[in-house]
C-alpha positions as CSV (number, residue, x, y, z in Angstrom):
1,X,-10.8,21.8,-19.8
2,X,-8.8,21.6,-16.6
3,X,-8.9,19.2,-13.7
4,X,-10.2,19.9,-10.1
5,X,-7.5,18.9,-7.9
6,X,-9.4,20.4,-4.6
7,X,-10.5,17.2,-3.4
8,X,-7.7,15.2,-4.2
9,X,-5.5,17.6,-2.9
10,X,-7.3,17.7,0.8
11,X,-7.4,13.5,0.8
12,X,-3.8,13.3,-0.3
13,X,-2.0,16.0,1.8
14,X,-3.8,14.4,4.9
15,X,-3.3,11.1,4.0
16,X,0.4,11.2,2.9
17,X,1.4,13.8,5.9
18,X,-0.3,10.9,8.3
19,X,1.5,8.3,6.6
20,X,5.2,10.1,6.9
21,X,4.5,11.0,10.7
22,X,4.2,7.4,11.6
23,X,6.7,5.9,9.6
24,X,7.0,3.1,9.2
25,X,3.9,1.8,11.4
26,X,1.4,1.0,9.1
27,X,-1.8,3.7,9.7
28,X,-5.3,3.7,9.4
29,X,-6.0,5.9,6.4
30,X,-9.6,5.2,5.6
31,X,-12.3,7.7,5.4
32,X,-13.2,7.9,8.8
33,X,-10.1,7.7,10.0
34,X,-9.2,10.8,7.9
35,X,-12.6,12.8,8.0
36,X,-13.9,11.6,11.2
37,X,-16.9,14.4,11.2
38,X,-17.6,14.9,7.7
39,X,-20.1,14.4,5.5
40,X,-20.1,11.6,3.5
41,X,-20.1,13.3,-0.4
42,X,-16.1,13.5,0.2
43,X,-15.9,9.2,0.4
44,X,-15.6,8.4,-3.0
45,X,-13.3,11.3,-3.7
46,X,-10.6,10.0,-0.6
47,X,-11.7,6.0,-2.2
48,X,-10.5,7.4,-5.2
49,X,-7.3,9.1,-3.9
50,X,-5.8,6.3,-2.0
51,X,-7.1,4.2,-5.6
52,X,-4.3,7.2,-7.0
53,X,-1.8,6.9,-4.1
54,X,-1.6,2.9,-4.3
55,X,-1.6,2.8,-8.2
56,X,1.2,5.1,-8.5
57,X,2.9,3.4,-5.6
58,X,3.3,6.4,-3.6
59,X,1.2,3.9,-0.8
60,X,1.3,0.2,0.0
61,X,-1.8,-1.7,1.4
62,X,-0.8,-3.2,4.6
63,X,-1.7,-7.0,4.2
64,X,-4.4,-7.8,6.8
65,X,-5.8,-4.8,6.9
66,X,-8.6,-2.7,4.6
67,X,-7.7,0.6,5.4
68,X,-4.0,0.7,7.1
69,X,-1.2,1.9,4.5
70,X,2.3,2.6,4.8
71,X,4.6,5.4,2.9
72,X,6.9,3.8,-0.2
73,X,9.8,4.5,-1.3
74,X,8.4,7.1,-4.1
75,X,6.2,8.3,-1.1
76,X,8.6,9.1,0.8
77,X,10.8,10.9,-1.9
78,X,7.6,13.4,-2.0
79,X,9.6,14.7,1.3
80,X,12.9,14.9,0.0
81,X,14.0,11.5,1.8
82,X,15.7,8.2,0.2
83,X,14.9,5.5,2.3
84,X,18.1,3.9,0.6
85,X,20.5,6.0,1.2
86,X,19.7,6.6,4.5
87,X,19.4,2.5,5.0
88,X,23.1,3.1,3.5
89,X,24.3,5.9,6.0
90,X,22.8,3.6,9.2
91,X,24.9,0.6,8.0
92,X,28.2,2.9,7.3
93,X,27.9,4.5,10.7
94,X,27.2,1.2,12.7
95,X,29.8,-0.3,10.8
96,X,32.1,2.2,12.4
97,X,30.7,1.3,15.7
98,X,31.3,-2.4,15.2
């Protein structure tokens, strides 16, 4: 048997692309944010993907909100980025500037 990744792979490539452009201004991720004009069969496959994307904590729930979401750390290592070190290089170079 092998899994279908088709819909989780159009949800979470949306979703997590969205998520790195605005960083790190919490976005509106829910369905009709994402799939504004589609048909509604895809909902519980995108509830279900952001269900994945928080439980692995690729995703964090912004508090006050039921469908905006920030990028974690682990989220945003999916694009090759460490939020620490660069944290780490910002610090060393205003350091310099101080």
């Amino acid at each position: 048997m092998s899994v279908n990744f088709s819909q989780f792979d159009e949800s979470s490539v949306i979703v997590l692309k969205l998520l790195a452009q605005n960083f790190p201004t919490p976005t509106e991720i829910g369905f009709n944010d994402v799939f504004p004009n589609s048909e509604t069969d895809k909902r519980a496959a995108h509830i279900g993907t952001l269900a994945f994307l928080r439980h692995e904590d690729l995703i964090a729930h912004e508090v006050g909100s039921a469908s905006s979401f920030i990028l974690t750390r682990k989220g945003l290592g999916l694009f090759d980025e460490d939020i620490f070190q660069h944290i780490k290089d910002q610090l060393n170079s205003e350091t310099e500037n101080i």
